[in-house]
Backbone and ligand atoms as CSV (ligand in chain L), in Angstrom:
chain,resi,resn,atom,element,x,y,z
A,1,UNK,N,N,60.753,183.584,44.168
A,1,UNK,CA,C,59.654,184.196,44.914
A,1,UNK,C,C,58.337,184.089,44.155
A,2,UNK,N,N,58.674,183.405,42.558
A,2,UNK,CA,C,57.041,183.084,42.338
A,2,UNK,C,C,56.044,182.631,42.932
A,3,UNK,N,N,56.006,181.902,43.781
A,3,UNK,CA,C,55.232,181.082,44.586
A,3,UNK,C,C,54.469,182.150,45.280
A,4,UNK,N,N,54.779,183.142,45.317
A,4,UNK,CA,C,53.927,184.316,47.071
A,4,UNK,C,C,53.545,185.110,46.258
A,5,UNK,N,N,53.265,185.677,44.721
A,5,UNK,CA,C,52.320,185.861,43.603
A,5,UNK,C,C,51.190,185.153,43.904
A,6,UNK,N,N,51.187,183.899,44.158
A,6,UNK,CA,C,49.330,183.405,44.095
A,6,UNK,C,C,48.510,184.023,45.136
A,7,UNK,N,N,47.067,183.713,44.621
A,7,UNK,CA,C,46.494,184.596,44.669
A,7,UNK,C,C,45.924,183.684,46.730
A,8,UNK,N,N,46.446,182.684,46.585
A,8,UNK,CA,C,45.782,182.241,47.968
A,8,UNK,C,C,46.584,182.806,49.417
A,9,UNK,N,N,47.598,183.375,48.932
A,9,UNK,CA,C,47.878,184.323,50.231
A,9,UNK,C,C,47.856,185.761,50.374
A,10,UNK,N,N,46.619,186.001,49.758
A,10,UNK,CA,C,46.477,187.221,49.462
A,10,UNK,C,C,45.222,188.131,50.659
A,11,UNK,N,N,45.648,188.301,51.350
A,11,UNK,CA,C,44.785,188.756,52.411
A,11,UNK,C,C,43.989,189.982,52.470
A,12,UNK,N,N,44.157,190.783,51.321
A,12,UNK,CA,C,43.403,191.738,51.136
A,12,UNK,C,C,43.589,191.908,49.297
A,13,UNK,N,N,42.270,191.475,49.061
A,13,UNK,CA,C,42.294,191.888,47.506
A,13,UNK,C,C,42.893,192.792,46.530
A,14,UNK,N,N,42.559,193.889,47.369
A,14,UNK,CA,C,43.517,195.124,46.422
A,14,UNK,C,C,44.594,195.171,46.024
A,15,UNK,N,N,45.204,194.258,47.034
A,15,UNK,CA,C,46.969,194.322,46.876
A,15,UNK,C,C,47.276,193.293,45.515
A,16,UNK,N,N,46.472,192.932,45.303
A,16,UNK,CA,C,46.205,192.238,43.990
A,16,UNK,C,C,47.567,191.008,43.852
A,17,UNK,N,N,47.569,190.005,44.841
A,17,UNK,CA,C,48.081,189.219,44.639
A,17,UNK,C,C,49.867,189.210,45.464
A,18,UNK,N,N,50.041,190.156,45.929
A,18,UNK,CA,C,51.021,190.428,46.611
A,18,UNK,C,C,50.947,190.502,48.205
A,19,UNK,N,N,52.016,189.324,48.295
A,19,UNK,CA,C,51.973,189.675,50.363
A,19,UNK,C,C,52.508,190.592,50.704
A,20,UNK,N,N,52.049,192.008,51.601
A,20,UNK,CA,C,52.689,192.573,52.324
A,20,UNK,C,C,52.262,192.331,53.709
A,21,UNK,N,N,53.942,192.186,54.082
A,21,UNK,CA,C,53.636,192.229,55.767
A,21,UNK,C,C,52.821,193.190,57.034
A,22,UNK,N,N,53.057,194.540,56.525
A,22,UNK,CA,C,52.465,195.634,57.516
A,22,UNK,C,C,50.969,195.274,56.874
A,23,UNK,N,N,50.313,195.001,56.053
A,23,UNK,CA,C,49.224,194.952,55.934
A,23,UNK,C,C,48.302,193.692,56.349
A,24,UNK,N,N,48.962,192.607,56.599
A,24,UNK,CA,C,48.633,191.198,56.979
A,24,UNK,C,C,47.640,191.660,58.480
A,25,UNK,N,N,46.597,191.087,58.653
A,25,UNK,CA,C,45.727,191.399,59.880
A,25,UNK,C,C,45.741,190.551,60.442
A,26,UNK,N,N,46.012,189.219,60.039
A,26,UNK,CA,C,46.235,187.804,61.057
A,26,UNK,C,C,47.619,187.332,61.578
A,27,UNK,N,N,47.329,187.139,63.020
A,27,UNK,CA,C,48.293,186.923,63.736
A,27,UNK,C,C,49.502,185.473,62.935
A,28,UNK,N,N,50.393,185.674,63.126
A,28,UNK,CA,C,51.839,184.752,62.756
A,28,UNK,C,C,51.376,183.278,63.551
A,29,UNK,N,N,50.857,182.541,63.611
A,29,UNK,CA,C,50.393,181.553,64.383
A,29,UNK,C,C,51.602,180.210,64.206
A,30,UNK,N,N,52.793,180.135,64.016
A,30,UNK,CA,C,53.499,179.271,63.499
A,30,UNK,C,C,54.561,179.211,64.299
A,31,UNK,N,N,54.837,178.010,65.008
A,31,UNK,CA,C,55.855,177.920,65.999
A,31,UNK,C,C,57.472,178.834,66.067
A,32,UNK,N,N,57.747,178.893,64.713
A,32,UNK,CA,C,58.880,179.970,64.549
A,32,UNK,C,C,58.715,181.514,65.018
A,33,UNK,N,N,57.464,181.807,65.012
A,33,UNK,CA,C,57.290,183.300,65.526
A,33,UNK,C,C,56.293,183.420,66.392
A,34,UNK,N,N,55.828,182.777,67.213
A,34,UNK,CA,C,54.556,182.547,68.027
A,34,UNK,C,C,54.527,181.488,69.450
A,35,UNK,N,N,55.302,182.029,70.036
A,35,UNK,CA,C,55.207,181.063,71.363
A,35,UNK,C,C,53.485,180.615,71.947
A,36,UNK,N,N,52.763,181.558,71.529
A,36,UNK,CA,C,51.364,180.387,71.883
A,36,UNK,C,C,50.797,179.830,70.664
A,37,UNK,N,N,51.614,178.967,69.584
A,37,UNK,CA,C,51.361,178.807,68.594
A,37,UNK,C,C,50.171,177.522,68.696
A,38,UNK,N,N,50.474,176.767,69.924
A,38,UNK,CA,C,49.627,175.619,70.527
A,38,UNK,C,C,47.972,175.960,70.115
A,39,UNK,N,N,47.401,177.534,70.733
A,39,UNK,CA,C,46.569,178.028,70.439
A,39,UNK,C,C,46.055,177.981,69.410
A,40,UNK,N,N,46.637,177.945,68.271
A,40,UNK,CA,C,45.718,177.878,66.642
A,40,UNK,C,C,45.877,176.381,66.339
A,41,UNK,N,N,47.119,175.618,67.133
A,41,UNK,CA,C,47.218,174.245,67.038
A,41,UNK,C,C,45.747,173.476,67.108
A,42,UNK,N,N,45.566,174.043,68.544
A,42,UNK,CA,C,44.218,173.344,69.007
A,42,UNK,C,C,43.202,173.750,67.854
A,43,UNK,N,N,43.039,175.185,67.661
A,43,UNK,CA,C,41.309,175.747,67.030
A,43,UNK,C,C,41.860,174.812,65.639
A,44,UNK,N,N,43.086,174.503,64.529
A,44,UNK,CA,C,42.850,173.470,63.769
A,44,UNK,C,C,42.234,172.279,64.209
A,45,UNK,N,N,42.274,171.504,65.453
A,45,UNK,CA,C,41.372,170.354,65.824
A,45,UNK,C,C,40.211,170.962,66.137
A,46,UNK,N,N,39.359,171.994,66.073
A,46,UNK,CA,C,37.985,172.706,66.565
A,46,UNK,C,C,38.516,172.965,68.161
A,47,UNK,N,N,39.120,172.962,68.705
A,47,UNK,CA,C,39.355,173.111,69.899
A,47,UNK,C,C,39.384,174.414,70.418
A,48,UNK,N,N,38.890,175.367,71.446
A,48,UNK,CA,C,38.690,176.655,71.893
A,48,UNK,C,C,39.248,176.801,72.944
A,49,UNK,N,N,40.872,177.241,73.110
A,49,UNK,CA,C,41.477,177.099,74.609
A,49,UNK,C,C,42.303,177.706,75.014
A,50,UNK,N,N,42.245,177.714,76.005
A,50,UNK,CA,C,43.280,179.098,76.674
A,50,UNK,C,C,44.469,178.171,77.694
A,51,UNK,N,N,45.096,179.117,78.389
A,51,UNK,CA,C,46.423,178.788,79.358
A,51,UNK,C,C,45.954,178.806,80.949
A,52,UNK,N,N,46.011,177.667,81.795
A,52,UNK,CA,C,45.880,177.656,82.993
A,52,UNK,C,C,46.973,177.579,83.800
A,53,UNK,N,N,47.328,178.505,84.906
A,53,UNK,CA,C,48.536,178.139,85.619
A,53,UNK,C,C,48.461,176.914,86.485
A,54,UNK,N,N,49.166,176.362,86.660
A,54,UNK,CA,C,49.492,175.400,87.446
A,54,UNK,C,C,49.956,175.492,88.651
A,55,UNK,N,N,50.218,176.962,89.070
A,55,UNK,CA,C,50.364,177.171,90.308
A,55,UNK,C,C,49.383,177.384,91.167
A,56,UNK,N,N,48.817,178.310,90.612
A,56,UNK,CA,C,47.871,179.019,91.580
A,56,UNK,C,C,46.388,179.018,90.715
A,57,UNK,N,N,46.072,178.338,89.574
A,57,UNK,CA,C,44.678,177.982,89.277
A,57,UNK,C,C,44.661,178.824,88.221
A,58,UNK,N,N,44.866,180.202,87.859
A,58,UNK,CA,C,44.312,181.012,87.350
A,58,UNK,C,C,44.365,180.670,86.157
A,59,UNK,N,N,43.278,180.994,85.001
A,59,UNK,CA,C,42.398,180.955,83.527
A,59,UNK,C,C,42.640,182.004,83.187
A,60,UNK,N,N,43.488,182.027,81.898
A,60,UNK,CA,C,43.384,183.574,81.230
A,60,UNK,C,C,43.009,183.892,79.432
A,61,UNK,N,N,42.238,184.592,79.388
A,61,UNK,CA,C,42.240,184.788,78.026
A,61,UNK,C,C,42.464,186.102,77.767
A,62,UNK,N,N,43.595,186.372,76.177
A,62,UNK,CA,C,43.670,185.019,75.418
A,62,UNK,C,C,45.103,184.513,76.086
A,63,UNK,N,N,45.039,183.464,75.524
A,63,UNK,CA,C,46.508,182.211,76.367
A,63,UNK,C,C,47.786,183.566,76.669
A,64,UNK,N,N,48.376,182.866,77.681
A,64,UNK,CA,C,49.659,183.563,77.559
A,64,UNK,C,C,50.963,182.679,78.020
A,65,UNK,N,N,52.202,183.149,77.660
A,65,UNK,CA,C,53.094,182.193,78.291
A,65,UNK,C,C,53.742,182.625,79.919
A,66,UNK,N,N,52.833,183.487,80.549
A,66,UNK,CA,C,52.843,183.536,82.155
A,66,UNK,C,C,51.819,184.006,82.500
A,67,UNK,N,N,51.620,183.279,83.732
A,67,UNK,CA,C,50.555,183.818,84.621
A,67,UNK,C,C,50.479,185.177,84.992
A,68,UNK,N,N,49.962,186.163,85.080
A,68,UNK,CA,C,49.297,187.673,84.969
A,68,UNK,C,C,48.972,187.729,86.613
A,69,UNK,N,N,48.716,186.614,87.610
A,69,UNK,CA,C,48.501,186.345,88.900
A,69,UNK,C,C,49.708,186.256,89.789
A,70,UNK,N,N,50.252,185.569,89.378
A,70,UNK,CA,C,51.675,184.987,90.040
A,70,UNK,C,C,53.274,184.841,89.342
A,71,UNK,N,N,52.845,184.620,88.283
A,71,UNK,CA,C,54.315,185.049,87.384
A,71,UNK,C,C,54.696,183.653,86.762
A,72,UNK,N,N,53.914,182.663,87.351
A,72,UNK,CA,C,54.574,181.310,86.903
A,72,UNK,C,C,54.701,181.182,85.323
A,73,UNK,N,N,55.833,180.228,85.185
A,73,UNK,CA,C,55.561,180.332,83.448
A,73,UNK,C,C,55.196,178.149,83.348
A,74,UNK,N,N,54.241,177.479,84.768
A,74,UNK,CA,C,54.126,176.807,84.467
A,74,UNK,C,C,52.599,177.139,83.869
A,75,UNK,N,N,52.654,176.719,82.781
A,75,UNK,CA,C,51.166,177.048,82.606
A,75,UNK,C,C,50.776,175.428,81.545
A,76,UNK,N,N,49.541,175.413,81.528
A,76,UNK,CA,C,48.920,174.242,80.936
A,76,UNK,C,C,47.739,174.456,80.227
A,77,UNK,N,N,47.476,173.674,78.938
A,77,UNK,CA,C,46.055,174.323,78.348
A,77,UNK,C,C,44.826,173.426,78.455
A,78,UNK,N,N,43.534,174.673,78.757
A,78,UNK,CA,C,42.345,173.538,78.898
A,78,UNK,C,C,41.631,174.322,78.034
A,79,UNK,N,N,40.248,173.602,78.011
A,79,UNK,CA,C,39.066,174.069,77.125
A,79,UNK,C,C,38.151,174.816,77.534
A,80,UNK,N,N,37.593,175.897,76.568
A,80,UNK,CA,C,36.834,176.565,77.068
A,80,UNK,C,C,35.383,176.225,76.482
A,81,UNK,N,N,33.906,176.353,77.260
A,81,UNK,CA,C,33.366,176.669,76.472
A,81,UNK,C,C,32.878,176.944,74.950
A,82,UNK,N,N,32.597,176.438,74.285
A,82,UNK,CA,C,31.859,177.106,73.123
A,82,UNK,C,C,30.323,176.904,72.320
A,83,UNK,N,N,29.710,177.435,73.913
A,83,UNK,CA,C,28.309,178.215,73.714
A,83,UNK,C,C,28.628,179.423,74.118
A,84,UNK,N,N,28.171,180.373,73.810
A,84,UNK,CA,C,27.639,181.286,74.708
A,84,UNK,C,C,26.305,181.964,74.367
A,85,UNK,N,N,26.052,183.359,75.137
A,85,UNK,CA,C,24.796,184.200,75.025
A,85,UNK,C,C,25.127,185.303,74.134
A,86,UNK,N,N,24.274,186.256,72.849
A,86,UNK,CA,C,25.194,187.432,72.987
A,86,UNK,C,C,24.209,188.270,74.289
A,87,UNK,N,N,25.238,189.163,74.781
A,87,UNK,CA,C,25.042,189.893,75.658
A,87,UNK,C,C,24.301,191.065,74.423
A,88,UNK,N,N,25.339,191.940,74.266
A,88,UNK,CA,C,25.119,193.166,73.080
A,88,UNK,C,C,26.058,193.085,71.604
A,89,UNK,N,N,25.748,194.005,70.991
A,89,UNK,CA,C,26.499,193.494,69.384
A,89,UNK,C,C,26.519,195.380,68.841
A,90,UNK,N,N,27.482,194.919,67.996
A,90,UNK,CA,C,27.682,196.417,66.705
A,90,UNK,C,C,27.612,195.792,65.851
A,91,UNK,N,N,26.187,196.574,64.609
A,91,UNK,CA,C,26.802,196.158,63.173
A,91,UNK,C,C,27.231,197.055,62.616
A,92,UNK,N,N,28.160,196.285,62.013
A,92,UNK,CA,C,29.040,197.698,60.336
A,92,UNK,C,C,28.368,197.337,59.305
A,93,UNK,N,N,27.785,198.279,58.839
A,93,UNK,CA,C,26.994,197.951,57.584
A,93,UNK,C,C,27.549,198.832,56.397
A,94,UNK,N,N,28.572,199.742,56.339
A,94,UNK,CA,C,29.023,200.062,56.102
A,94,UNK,C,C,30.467,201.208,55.980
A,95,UNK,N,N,31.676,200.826,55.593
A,95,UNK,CA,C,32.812,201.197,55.894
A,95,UNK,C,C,33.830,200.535,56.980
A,96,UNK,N,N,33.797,199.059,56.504
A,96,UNK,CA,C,33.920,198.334,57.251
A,96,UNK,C,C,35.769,198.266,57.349
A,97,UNK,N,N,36.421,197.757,57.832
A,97,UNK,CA,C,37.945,197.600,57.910
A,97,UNK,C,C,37.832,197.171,56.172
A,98,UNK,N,N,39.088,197.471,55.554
A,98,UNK,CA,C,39.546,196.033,54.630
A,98,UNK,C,C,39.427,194.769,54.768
A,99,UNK,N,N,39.035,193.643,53.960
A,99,UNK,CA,C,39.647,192.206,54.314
A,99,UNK,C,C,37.895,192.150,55.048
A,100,UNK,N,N,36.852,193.015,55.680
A,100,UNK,CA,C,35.912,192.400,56.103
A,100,UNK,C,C,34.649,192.799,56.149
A,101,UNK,N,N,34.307,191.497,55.111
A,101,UNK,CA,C,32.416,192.119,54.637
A,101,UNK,C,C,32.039,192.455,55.035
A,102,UNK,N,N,30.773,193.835,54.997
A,102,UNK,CA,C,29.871,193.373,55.830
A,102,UNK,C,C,28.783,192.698,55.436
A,103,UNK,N,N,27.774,192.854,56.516
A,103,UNK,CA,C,28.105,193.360,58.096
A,103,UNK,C,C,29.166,193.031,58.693
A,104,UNK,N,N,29.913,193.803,59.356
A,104,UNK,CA,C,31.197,193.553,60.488
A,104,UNK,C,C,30.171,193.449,61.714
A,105,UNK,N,N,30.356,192.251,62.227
A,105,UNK,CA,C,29.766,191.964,63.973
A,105,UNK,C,C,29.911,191.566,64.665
A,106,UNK,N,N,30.396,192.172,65.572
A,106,UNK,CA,C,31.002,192.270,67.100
A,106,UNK,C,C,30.167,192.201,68.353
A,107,UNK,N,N,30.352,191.113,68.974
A,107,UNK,CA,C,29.218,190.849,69.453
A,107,UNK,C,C,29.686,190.954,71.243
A,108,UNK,N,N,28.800,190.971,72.842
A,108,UNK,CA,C,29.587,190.897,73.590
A,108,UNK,C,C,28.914,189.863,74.144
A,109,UNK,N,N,30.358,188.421,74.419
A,109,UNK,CA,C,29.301,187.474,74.694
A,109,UNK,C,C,29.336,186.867,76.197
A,110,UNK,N,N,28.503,186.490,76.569
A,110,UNK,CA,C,28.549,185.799,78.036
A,110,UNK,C,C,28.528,184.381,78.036
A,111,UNK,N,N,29.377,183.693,79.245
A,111,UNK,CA,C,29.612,182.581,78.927
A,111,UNK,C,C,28.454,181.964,80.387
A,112,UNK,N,N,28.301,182.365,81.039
A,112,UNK,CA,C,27.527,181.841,82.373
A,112,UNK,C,C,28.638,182.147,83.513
A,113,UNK,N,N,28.335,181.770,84.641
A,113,UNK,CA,C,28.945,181.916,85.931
A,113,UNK,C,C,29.818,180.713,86.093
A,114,UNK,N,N,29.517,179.434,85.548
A,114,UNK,CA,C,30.099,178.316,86.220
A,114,UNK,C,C,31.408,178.612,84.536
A,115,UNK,N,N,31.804,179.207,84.120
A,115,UNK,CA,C,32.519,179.348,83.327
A,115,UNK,C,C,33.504,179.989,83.515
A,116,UNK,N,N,34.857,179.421,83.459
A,116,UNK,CA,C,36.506,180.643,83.321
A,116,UNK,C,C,36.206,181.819,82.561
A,117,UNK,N,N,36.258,181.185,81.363
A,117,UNK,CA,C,35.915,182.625,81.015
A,117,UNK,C,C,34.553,183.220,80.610
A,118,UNK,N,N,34.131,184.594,81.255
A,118,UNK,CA,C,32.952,185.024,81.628
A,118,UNK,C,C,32.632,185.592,80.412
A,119,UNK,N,N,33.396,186.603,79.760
A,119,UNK,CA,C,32.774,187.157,78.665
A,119,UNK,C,C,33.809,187.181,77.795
A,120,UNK,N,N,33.299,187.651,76.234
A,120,UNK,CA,C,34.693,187.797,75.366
A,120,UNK,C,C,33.909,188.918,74.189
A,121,UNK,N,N,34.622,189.514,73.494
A,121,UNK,CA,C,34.539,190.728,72.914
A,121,UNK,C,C,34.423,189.741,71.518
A,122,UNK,N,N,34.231,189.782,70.431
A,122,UNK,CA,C,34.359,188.622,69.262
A,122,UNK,C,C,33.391,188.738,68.282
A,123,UNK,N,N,34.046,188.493,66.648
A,123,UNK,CA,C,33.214,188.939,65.539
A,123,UNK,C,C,32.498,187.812,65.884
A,124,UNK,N,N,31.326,187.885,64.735
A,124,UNK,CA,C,30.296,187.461,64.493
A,124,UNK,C,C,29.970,186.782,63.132
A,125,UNK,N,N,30.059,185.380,62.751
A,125,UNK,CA,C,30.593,184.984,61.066
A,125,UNK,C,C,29.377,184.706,60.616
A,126,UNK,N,N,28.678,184.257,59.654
A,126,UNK,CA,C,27.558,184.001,59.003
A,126,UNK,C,C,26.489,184.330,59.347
A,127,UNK,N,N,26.480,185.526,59.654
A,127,UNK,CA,C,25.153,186.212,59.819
A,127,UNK,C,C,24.706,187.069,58.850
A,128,UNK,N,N,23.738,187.804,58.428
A,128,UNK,CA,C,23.142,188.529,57.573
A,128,UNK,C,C,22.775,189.917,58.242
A,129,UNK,N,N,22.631,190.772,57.521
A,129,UNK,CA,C,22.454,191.870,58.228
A,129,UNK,C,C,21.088,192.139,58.648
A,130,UNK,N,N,20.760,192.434,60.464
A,130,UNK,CA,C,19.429,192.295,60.945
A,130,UNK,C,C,19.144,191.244,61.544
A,131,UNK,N,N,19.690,190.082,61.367
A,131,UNK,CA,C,19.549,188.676,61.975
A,131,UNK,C,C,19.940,188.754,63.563
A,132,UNK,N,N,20.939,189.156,63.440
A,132,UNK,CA,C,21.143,188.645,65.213
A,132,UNK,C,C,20.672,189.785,66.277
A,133,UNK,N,N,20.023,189.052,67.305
A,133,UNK,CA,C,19.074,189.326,68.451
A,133,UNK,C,C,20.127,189.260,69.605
A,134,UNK,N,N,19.998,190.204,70.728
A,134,UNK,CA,C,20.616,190.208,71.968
A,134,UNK,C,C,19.724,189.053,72.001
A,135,UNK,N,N,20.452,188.093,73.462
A,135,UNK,CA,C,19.529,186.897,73.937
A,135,UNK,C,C,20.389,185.471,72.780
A,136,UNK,N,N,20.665,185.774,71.764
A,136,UNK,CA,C,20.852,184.447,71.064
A,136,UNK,C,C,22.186,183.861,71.108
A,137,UNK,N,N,21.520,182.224,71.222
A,137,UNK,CA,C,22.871,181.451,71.477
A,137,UNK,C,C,23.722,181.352,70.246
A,138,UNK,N,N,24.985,181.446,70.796
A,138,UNK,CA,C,26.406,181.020,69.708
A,138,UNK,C,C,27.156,180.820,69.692
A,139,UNK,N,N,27.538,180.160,68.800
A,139,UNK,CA,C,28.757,178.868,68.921
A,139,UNK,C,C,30.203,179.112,68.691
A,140,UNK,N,N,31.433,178.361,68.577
A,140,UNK,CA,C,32.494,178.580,68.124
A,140,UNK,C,C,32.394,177.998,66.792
A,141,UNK,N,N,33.146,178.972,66.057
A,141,UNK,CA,C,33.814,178.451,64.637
A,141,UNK,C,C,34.919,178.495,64.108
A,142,UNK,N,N,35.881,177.867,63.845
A,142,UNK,CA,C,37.077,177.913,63.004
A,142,UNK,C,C,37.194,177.951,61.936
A,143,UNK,N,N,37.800,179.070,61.028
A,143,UNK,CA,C,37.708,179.220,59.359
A,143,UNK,C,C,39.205,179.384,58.863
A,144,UNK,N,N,39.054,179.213,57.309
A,144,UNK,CA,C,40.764,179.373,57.488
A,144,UNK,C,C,40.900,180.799,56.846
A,145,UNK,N,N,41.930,181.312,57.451
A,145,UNK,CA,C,42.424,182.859,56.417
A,145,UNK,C,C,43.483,183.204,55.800
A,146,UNK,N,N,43.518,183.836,55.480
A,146,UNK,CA,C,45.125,183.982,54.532
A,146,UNK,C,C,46.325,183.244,54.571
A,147,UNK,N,N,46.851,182.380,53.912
A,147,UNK,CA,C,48.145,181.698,54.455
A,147,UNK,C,C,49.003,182.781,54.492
A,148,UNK,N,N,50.553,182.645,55.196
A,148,UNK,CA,C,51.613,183.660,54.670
A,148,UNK,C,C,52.826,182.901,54.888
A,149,UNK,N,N,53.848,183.528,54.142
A,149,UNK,CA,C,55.122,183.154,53.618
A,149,UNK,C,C,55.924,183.385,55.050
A,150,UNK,N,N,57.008,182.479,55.211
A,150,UNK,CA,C,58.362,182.545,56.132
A,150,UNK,C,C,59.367,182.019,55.401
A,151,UNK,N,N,60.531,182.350,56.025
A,151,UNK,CA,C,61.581,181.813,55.624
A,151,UNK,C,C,62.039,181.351,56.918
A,152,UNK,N,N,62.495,179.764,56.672
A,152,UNK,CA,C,63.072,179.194,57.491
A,152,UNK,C,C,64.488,178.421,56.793
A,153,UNK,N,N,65.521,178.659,57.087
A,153,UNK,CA,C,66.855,178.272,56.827
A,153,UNK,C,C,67.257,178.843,55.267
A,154,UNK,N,N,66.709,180.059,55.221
A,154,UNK,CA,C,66.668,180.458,53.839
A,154,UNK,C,C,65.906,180.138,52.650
A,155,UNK,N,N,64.853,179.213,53.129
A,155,UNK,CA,C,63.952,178.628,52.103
A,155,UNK,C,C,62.442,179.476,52.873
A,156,UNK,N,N,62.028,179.528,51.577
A,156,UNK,CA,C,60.376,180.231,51.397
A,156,UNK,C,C,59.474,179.141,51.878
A,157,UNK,N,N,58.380,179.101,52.599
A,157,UNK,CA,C,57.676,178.162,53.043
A,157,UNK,C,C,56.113,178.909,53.065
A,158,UNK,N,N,55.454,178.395,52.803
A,158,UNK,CA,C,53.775,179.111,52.856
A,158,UNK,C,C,52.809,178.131,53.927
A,159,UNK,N,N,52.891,178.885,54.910
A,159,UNK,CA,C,52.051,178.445,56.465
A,159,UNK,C,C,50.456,178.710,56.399
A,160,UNK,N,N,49.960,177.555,56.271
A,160,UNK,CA,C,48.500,177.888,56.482
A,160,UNK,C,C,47.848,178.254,57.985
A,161,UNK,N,N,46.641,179.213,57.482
A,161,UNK,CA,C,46.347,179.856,58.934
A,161,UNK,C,C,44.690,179.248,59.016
A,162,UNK,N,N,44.166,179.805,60.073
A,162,UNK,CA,C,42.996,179.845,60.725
A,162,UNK,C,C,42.614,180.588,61.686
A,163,UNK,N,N,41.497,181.319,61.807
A,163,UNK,CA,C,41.641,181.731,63.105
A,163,UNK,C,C,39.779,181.472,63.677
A,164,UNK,N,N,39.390,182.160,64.131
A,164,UNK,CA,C,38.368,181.613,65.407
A,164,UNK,C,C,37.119,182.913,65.061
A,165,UNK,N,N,35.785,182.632,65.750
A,165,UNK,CA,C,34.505,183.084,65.575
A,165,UNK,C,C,33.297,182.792,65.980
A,166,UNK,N,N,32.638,183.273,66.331
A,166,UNK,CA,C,30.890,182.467,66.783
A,166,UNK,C,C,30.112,182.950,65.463
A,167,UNK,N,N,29.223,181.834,65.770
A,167,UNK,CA,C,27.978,182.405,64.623
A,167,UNK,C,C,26.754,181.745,65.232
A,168,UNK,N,N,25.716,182.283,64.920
A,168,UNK,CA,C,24.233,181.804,65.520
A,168,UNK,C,C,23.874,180.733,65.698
A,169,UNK,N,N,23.452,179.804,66.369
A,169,UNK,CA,C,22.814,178.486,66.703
A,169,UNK,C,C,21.493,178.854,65.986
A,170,UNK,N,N,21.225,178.092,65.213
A,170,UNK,CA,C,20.023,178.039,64.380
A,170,UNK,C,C,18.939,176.998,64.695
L,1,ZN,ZN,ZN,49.459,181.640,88.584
């Protein structure tokens, strides 16, 4: 178990080098425990995408493995967007979760009308505190975060992650 000592799957500093599971904040994104594992598949190619049914049309975010409309579990993935507006925002400037600097910013964003998906709730990455304006455009970003450990056939394996973000069009 030396290997899950280093310090690169360490998702919250304090724990000083040790994975614990109840404390891990990023989702399991790895085909062994994650049936929409496709989802982080894609955001590793920059890709931003959700699940469309194939029955009856419907777009849902975030992906799922049935339609929420009709029940189908044919579903198929397309792309979304990645501009949007922010609508409104929260900053944390202080007392922020663990694991996240601040400012913490949460932004609410609009995608337009001719868009599936209309709005989305979503931090806010490289911004400074005071910088971001209702009205401003922003983009998608993919970063990577904590790897974490599985065992598959009794062997230890360390799964790299990523997960997703907007930040300001400059
Ligand atoms: Zn459907």
């Amino acid at each position: 178990m030396a290997e899950l000592q280093e310090a690169r799957i360490v998702g919250t500093p304090a724990l000083d080098g040790r994975y614990i599971a109840e404390m891990d904040m990023w989702p399991l994104e790895c085909q062994e425990f994650n049936r929409n594992y496709q989802f982080y598949d894609n955001l590793r190619e920059g890709r931003f995408t959700t699940t469309k049914c194939k029955k009856c049309g419907h777009i849902a975010f975030p992906p799922g493995v049935i339609c929420p409309k009709c029940w189908s579990e044919e579903l198929e993935w397309v792309d979304l967007p990645r501009r949007a507006k922010v609508v409104t925002f929260t900053e944390t400037q202080a007392g922020a979760p663990i694991g996240f600097p601040p400012p913490l910013i949460l932004a609410w964003l609009g995608f337009g009308k001719d868009s599936p998906l209309k709005h989305l709730l979503v931090r806010i990455v490289n911004c400074a505190e005071g910088e971001l304006k209702e009205g401003d455009e922003v983009k998608f970003v993919v970063f990577d975060v904590p790897s974490h450990p599985i065992e598959v056939k009794r062997e230890t394996q360390i799964r790299d992650r990523v997960y997703y973000a907007f930040e300001r069009v400059k």
